[in-house]
N, C-alpha and C positions, 0 to 999 in steps of 0.2 A: 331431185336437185333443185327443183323451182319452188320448194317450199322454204329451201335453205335462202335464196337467192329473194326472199323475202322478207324473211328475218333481220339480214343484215340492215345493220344502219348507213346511211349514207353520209358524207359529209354536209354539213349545214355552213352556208354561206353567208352570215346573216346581210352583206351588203349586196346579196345579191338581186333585191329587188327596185337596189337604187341603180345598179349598172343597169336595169333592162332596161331596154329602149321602148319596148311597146309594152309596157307595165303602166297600170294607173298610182306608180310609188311617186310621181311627179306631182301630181295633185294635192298629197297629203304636206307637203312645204317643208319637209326636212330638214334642220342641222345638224352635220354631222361635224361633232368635236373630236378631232383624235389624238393623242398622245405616242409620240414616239418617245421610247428611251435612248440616250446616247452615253455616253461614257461618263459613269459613276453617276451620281446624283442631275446630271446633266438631259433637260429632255427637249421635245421640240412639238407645239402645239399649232395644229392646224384646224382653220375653221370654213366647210364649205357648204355648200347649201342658201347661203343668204340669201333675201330678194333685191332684183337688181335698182329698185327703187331707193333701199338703205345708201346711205353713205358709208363707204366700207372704212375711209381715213377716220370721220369720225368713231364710227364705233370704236374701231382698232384704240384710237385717243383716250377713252372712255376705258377698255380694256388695263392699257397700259397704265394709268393713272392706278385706279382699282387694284392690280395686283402687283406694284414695281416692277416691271418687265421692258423687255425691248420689244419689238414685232415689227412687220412691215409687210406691206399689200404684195402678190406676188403675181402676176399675170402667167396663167398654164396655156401653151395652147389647146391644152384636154379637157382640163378642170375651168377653165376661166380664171375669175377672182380668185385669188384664195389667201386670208388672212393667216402668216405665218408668226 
């Protein structure tokens, strides 16, 4: 039975080495862009990982111009910043 129980695949998480807390995935400066779908053609884009040195209104500015869009800076108390 432990040769079976080796075979199997496990699930892959692939964020799961931005959640650890005592990972070196903090060092490598990640952004993570993520797209949620909402009803029909309707989506919702989030941007988190930025450094806290950027200006997040700006870029957001910069964003919105570039692709016709609304957005606006959201304060998590988990996530922090988080350009929505």
């Amino acid at each position: 039975m432990s040769e079976l129980d080796n075979q199997i695949p496990s699930a892959f998480d692939p964020f799961a080495d931005a959640n650890a807390e005592d990972s070196s995935a903090g060092t490598k400066e990640y952004v993570h862009v993520r797209v949620q779908q909402r009803n029909g053609r309707k989506s919702l884009t989030t941007v988190q990982g930025l450094k806290k040195e950027f200006s997040y209104n700006k870029i957001l500015k910069d964003l919105k111009k570039e692709f016709c869009c609304n957005g606006t800076v959201v304060q998590d108390p988990e996530l922090g910043q988080v350009c929505c």
